[in-house]
Predicted model as a PDB file, atoms N, CA, C, CB and O in Angstrom, pLDDT in the B-factor column:
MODEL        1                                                                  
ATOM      1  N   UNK A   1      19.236  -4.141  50.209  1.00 90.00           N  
ATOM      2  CA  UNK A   1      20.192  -4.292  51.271  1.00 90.00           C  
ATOM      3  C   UNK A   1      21.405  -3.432  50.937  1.00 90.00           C  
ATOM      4  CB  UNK A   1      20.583  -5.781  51.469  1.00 90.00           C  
ATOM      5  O   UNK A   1      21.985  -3.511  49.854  1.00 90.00           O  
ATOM      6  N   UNK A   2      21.739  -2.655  51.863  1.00 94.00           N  
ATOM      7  CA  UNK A   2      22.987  -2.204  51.933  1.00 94.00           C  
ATOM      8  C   UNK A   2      24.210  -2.555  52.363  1.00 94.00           C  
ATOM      9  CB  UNK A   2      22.908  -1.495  52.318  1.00 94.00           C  
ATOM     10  O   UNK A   2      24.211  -3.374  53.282  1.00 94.00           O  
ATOM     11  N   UNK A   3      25.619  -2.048  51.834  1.00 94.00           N  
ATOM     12  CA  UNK A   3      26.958  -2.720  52.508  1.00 94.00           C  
ATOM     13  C   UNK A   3      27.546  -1.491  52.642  1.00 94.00           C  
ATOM     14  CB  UNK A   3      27.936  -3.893  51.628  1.00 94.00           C  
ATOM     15  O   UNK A   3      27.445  -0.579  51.822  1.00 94.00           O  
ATOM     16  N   UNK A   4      28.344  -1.449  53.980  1.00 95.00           N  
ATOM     17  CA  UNK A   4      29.562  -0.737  54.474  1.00 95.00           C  
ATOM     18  C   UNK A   4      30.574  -1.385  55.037  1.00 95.00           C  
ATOM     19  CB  UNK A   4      29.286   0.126  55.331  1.00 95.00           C  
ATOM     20  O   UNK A   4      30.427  -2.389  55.733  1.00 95.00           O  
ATOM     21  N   UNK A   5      31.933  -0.719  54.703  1.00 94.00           N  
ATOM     22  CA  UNK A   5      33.063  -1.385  55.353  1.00 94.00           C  
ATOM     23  C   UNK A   5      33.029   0.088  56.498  1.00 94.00           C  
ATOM     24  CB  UNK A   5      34.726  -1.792  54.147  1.00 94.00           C  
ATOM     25  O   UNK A   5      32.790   1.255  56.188  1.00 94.00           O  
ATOM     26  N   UNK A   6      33.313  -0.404  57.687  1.00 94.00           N  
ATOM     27  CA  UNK A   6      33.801   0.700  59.129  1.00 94.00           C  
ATOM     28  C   UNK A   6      35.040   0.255  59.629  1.00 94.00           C  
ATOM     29  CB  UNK A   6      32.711   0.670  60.603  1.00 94.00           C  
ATOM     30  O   UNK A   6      35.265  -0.845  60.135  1.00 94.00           O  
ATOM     31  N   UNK A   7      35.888   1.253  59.440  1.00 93.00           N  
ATOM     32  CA  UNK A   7      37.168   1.142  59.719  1.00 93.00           C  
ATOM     33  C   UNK A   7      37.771   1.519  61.285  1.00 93.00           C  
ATOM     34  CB  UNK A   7      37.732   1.944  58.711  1.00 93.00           C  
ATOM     35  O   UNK A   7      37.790   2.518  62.003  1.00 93.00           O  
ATOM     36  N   UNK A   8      38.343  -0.181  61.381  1.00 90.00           N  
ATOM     37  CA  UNK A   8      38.586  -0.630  63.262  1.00 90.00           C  
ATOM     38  C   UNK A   8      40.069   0.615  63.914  1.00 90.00           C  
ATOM     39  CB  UNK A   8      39.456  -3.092  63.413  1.00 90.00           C  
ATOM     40  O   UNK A   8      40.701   1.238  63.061  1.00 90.00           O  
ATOM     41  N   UNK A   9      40.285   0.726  64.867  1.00 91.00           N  
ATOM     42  CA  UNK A   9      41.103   1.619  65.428  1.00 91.00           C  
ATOM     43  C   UNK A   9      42.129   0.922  66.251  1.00 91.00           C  
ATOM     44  CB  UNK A   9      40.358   2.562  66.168  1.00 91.00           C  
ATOM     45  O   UNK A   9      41.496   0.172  66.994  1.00 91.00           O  
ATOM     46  N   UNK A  10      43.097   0.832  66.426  1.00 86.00           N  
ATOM     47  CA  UNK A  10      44.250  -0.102  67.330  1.00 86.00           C  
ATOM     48  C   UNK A  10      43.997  -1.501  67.314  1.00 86.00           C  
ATOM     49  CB  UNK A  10      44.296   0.247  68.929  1.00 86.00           C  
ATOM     50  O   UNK A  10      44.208  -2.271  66.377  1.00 86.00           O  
ATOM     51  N   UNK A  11      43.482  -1.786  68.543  1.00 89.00           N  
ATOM     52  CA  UNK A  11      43.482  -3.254  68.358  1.00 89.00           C  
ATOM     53  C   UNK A  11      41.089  -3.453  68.293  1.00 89.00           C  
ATOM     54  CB  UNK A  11      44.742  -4.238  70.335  1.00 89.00           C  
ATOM     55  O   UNK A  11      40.413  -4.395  68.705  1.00 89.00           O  
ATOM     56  N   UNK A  12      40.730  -2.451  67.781  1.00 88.00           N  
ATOM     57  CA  UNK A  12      39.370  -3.210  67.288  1.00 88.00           C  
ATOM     58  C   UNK A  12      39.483  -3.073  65.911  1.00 88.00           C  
ATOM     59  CB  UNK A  12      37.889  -2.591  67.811  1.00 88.00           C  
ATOM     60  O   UNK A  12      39.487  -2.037  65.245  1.00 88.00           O  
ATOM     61  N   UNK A  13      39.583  -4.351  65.518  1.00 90.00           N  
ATOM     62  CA  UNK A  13      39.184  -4.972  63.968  1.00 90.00           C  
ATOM     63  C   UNK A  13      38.361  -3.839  63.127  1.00 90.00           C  
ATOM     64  CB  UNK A  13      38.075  -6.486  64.104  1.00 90.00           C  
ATOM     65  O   UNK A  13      37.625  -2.982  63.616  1.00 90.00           O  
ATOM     66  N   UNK A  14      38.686  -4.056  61.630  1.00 91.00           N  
ATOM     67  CA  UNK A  14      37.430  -3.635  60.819  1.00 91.00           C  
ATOM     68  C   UNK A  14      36.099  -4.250  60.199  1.00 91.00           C  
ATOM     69  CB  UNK A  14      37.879  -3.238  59.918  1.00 91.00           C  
ATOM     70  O   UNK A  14      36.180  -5.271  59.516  1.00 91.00           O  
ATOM     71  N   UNK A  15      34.824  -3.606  60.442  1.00 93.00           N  
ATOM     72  CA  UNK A  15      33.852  -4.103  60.525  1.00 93.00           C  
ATOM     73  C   UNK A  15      33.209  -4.530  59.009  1.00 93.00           C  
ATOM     74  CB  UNK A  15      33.189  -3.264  61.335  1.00 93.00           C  
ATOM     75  O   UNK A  15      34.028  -4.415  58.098  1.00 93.00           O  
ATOM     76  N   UNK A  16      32.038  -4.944  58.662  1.00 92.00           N  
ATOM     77  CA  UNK A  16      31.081  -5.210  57.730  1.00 92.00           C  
ATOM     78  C   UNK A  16      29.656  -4.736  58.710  1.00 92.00           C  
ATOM     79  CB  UNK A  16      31.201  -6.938  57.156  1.00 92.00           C  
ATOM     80  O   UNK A  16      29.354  -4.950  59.884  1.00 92.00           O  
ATOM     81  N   UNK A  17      29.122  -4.143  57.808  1.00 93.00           N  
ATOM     82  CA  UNK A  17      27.351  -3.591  58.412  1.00 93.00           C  
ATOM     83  C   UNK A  17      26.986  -4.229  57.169  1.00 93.00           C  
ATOM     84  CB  UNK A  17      26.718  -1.522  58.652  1.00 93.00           C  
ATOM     85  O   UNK A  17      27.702  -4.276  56.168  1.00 93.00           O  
ATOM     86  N   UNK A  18      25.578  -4.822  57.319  1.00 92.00           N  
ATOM     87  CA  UNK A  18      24.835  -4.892  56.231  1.00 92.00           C  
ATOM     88  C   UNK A  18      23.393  -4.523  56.680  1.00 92.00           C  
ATOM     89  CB  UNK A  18      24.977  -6.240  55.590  1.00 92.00           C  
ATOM     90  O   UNK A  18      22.792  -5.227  57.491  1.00 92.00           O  
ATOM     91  N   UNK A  19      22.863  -3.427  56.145  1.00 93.00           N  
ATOM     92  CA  UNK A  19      21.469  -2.766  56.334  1.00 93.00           C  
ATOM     93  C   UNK A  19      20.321  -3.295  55.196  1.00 93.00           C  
ATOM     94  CB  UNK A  19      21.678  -1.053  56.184  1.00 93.00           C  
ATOM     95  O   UNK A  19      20.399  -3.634  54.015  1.00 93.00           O  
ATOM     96  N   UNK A  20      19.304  -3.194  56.102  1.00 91.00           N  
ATOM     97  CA  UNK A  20      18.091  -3.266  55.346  1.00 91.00           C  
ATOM     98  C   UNK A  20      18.090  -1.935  54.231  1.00 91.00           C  
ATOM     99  CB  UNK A  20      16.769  -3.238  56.460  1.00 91.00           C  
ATOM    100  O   UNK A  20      18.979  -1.202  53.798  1.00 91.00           O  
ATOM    101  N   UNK A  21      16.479  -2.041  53.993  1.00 93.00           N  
ATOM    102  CA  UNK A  21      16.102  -0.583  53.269  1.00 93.00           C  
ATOM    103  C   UNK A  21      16.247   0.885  53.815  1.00 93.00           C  
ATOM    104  CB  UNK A  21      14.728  -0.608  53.008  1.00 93.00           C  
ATOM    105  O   UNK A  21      16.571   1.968  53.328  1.00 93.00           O  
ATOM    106  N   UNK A  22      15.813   0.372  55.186  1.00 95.00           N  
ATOM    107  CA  UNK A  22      14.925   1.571  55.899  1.00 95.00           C  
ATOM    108  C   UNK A  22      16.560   1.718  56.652  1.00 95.00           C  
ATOM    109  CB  UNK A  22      13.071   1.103  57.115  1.00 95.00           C  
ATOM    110  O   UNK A  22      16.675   2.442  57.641  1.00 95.00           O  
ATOM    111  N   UNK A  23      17.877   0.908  56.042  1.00 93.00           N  
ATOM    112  CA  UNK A  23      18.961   1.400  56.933  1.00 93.00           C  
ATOM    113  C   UNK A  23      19.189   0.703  58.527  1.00 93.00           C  
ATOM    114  CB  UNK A  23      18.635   2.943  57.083  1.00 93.00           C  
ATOM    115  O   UNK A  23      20.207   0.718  59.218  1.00 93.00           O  
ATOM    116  N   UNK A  24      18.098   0.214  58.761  1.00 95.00           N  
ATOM    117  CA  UNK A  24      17.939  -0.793  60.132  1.00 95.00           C  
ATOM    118  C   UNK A  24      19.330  -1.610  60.068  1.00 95.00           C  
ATOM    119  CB  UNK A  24      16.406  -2.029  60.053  1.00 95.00           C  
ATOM    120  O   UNK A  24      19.341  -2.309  59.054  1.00 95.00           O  
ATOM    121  N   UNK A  25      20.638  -1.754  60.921  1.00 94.00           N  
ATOM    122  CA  UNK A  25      21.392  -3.129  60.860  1.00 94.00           C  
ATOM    123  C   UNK A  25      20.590  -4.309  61.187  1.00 94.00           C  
ATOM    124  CB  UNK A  25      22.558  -3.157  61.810  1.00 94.00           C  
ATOM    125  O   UNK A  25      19.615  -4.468  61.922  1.00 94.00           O  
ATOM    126  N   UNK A  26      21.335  -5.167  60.366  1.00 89.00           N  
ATOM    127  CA  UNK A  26      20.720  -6.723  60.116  1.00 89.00           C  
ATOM    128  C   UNK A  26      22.020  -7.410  60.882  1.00 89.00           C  
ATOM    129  CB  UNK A  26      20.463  -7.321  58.134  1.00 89.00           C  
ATOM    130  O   UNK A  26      21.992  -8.212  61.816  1.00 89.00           O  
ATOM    131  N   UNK A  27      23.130  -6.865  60.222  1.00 87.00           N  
ATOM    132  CA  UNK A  27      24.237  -7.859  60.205  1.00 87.00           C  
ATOM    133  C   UNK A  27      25.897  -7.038  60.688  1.00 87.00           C  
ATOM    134  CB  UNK A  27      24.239  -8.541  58.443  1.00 87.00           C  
ATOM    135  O   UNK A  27      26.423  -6.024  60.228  1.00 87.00           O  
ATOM    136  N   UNK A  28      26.236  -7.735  61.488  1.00 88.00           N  
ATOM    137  CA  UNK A  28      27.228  -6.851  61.592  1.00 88.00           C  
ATOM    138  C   UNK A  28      28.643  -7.957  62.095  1.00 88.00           C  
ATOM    139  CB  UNK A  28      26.700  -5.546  62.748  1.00 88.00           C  
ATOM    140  O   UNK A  28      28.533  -8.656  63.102  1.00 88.00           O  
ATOM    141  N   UNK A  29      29.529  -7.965  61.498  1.00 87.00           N  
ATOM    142  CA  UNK A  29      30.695  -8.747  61.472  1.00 87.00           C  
ATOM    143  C   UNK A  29      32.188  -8.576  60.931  1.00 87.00           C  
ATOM    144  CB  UNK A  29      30.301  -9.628  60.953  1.00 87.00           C  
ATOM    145  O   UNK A  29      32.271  -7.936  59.883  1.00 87.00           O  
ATOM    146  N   UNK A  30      33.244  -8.995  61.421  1.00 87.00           N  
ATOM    147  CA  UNK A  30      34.448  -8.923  61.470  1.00 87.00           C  
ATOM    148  C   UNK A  30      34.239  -9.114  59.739  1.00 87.00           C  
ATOM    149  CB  UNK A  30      35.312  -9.987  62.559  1.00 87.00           C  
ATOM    150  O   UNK A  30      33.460  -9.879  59.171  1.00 87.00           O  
ATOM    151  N   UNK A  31      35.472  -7.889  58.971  1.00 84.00           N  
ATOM    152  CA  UNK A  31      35.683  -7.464  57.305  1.00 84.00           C  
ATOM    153  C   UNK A  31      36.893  -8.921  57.106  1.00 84.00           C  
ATOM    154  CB  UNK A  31      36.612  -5.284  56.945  1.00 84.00           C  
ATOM    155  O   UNK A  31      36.949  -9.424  55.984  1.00 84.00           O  
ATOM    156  N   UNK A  32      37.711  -9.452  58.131  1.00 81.00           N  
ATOM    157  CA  UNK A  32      38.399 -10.659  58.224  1.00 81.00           C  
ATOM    158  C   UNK A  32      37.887 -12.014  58.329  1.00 81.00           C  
ATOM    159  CB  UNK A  32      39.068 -10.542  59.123  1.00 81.00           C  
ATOM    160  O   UNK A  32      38.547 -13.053  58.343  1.00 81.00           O  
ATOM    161  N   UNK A  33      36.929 -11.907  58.383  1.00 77.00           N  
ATOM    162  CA  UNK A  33      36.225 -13.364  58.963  1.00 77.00           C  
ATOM    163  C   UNK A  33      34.634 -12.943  58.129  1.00 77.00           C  
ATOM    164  CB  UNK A  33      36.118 -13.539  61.267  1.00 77.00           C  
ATOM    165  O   UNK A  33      33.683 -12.829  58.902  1.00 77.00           O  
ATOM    166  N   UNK A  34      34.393 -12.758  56.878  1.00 66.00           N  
ATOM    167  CA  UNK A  34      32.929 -12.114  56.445  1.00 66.00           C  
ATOM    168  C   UNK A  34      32.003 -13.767  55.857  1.00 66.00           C  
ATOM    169  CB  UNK A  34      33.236 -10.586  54.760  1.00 66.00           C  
ATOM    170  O   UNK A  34      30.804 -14.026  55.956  1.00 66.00           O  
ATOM    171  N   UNK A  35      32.958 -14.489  55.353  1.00 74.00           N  
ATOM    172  CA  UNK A  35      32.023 -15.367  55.056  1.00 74.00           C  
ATOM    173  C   UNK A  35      31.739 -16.463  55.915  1.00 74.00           C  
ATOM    174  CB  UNK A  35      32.273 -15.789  53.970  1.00 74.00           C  
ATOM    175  O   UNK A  35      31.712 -17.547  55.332  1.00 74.00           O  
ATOM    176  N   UNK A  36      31.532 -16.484  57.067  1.00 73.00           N  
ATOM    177  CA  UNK A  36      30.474 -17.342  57.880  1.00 73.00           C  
ATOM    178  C   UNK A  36      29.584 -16.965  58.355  1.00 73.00           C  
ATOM    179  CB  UNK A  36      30.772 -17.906  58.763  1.00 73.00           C  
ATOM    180  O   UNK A  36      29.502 -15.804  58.757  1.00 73.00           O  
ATOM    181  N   UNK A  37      28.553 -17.910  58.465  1.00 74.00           N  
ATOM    182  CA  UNK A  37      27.499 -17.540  58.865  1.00 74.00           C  
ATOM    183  C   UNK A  37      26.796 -16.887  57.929  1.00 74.00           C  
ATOM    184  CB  UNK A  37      27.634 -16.945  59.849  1.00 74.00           C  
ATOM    185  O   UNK A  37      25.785 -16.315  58.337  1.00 74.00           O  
ATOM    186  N   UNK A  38      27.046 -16.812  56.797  1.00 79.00           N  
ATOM    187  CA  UNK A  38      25.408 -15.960  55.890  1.00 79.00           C  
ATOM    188  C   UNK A  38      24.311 -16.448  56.012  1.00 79.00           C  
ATOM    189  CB  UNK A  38      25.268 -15.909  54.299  1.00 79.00           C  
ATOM    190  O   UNK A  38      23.423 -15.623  56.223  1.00 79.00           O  
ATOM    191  N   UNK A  39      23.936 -17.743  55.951  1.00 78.00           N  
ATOM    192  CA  UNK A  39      22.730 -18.258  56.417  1.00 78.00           C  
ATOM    193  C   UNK A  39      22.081 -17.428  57.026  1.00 78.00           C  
ATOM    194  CB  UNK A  39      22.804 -19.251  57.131  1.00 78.00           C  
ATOM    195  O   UNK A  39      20.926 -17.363  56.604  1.00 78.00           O  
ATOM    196  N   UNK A  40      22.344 -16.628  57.990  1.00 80.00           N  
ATOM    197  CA  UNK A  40      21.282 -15.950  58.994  1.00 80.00           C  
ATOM    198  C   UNK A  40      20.888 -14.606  58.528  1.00 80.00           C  
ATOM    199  CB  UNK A  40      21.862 -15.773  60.491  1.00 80.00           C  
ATOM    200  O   UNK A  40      20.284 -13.828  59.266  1.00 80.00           O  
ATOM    201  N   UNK A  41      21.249 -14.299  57.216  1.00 78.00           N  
ATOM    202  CA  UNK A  41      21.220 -13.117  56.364  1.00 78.00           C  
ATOM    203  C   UNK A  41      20.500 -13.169  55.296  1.00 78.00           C  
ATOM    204  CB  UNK A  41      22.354 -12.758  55.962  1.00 78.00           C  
ATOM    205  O   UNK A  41      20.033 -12.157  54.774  1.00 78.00           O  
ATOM    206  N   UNK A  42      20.326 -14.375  54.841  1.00 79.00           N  
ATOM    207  CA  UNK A  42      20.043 -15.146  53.665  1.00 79.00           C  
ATOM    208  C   UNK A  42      20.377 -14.484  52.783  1.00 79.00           C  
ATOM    209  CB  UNK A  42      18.852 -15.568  53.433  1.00 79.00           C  
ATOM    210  O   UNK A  42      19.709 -13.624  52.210  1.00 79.00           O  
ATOM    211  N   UNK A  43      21.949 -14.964  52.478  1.00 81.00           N  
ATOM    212  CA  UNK A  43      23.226 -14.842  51.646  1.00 81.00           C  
ATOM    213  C   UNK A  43      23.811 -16.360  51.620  1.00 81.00           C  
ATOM    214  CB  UNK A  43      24.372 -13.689  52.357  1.00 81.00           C  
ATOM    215  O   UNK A  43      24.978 -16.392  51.227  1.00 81.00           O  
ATOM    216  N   UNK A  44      23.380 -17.336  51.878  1.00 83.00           N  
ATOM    217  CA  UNK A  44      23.995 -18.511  51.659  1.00 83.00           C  
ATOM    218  C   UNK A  44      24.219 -18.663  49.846  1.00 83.00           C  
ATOM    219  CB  UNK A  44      23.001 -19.717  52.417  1.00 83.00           C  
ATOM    220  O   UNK A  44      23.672 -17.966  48.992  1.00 83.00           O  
ATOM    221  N   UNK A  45      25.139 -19.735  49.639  1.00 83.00           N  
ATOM    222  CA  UNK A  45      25.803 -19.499  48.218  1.00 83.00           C  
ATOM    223  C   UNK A  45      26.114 -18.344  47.315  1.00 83.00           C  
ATOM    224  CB  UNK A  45      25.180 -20.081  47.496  1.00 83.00           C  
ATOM    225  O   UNK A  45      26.186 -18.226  46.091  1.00 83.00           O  
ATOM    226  N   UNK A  46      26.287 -17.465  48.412  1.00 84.00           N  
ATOM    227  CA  UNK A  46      27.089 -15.920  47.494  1.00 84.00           C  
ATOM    228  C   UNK A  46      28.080 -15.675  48.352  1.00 84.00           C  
ATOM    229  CB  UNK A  46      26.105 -14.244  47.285  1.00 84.00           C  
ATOM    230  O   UNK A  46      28.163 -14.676  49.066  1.00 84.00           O  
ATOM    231  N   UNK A  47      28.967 -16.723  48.292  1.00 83.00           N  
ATOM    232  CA  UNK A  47      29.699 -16.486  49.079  1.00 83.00           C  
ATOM    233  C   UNK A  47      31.544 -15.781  48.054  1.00 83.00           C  
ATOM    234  CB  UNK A  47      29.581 -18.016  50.033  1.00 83.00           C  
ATOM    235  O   UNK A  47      32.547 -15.159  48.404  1.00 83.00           O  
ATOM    236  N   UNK A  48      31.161 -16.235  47.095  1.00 85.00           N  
ATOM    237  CA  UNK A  48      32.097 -15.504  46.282  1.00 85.00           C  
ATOM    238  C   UNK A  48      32.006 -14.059  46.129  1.00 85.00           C  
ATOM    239  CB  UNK A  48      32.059 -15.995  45.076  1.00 85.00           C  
ATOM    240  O   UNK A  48      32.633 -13.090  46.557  1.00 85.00           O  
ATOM    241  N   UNK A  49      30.737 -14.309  45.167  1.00 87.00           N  
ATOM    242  CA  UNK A  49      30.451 -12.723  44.636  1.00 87.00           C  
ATOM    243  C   UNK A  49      30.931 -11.815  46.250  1.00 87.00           C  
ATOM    244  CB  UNK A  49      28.258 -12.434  44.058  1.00 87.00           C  
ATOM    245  O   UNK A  49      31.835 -11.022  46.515  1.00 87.00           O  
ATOM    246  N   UNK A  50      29.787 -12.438  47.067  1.00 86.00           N  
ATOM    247  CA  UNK A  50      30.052 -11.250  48.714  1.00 86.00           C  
ATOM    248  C   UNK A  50      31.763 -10.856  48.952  1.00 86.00           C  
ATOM    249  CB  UNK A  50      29.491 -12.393  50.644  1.00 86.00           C  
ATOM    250  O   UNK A  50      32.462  -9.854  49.104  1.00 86.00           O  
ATOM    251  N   UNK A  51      31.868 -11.946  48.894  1.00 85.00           N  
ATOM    252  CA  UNK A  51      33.757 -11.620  49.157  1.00 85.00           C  
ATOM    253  C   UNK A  51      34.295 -10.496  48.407  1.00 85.00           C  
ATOM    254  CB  UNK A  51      34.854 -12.950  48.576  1.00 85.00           C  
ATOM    255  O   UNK A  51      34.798  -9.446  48.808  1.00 85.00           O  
ATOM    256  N   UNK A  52      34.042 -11.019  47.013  1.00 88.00           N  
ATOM    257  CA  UNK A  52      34.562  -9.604  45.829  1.00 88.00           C  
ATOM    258  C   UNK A  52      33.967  -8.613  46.272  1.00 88.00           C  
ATOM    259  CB  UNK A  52      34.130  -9.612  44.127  1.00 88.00           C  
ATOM    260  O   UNK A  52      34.893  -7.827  46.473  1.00 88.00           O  
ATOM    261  N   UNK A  53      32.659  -7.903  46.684  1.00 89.00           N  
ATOM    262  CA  UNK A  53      32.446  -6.753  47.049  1.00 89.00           C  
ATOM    263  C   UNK A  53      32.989  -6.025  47.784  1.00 89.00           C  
ATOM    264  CB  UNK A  53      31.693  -6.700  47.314  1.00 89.00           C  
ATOM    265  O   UNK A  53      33.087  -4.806  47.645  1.00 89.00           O  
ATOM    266  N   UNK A  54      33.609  -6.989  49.070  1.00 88.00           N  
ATOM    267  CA  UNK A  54      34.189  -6.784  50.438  1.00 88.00           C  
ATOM    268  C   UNK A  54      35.323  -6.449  50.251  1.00 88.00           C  
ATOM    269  CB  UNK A  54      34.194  -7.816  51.339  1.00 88.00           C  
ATOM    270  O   UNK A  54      35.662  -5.566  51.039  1.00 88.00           O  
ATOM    271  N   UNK A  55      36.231  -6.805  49.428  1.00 88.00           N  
ATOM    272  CA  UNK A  55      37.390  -6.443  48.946  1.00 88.00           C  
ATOM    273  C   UNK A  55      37.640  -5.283  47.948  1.00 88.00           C  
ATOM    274  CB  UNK A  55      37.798  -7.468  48.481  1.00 88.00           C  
ATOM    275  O   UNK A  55      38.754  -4.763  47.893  1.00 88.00           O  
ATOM    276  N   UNK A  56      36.442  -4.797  47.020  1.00 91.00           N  
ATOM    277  CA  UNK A  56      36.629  -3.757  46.272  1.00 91.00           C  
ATOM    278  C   UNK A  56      36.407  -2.409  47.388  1.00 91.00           C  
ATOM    279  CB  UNK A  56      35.592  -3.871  44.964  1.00 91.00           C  
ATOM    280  O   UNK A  56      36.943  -1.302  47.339  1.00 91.00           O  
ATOM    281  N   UNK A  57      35.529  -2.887  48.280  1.00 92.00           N  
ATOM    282  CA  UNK A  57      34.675  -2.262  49.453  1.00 92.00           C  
ATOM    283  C   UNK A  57      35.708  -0.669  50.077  1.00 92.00           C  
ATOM    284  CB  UNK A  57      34.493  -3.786  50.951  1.00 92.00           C  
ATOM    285  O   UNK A  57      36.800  -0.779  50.635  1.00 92.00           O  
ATOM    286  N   UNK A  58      35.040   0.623  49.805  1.00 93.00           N  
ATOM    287  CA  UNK A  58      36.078   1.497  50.579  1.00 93.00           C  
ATOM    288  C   UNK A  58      35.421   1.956  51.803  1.00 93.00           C  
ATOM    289  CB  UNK A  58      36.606   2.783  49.744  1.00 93.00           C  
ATOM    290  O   UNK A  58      34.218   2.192  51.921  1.00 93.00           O  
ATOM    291  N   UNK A  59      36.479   2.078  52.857  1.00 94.00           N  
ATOM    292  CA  UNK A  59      36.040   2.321  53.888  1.00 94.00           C  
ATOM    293  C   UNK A  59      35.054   3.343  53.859  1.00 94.00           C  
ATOM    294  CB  UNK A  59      36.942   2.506  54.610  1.00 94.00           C  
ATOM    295  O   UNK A  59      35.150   4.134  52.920  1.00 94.00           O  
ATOM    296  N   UNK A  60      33.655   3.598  55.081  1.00 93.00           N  
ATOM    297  CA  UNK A  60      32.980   4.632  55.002  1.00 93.00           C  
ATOM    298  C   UNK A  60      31.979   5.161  54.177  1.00 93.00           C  
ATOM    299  CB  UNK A  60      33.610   5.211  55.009  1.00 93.00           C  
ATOM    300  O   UNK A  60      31.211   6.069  54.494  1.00 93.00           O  
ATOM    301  N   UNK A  61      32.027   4.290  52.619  1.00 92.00           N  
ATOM    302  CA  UNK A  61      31.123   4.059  51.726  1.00 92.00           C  
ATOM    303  C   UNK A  61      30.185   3.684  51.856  1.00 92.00           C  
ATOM    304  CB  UNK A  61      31.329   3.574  51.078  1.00 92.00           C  
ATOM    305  O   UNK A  61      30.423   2.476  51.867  1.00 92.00           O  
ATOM    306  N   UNK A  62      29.022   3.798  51.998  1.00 93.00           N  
ATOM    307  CA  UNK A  62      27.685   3.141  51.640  1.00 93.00           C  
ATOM    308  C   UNK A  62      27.566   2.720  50.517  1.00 93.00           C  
ATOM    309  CB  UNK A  62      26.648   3.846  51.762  1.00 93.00           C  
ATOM    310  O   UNK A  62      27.787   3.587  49.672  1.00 93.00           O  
ATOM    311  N   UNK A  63      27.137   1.098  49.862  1.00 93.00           N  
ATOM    312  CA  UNK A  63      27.037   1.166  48.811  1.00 93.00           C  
ATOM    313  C   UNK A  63      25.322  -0.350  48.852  1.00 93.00           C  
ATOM    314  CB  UNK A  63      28.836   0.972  48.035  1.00 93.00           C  
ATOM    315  O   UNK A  63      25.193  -1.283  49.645  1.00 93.00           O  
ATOM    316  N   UNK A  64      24.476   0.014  47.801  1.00 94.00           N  
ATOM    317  CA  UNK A  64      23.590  -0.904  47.585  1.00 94.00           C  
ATOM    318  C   UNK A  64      24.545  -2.421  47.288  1.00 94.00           C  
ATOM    319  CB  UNK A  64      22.602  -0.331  46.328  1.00 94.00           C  
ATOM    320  O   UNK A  64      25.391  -2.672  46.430  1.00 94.00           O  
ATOM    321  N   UNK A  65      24.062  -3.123  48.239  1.00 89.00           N  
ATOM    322  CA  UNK A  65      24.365  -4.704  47.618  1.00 89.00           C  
ATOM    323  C   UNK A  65      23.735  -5.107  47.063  1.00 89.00           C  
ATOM    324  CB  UNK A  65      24.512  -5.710  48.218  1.00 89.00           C  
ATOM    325  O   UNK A  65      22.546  -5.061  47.379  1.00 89.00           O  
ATOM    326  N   UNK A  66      24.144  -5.734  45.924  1.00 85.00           N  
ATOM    327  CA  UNK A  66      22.930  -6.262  44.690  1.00 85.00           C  
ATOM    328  C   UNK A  66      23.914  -7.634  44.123  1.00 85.00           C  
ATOM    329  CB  UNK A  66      22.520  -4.710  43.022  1.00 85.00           C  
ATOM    330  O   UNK A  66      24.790  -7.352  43.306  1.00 85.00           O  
ATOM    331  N   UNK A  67      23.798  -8.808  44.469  1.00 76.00           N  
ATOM    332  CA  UNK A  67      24.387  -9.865  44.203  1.00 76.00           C  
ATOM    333  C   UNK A  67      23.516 -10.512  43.394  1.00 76.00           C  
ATOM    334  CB  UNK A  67      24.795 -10.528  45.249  1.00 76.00           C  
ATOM    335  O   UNK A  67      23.801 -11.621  42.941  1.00 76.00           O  
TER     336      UNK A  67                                                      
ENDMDL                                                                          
END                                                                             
């Protein structure tokens, strides 16, 4: 699985993508509001570690998530 932060413009927010292998989006949600809902990602109880990534996270980066 992959993580990107996409950086929002005036008044649209900045995003979270989280991709499969093949790069397909799975997940896509407000970089302010990231830990609800993982369940549907199956990311439930990484909800720490996920946070710390999100915050080291630079815009425009692709980076492998590996929790």
């Amino acid at each position: 699985m992959y993580i990107i932060k996409v950086k929002g413009k005036a008044k649209i927010p900045d995003y979270i993508q989280l991709r499969d292998e093949q790069f397909v989006l799975i997940a896509y949600f407000r970089a302010d509001r990231p830990l609800k809902d993982l369940h549907r990602y199956g990311l439930e109880g990484q909800e720490i570690p996920l946070a710390a990534v999100i915050a080291e996270l630079e815009f425009g980066k692709l980076r492998k998530l590996e929790l």
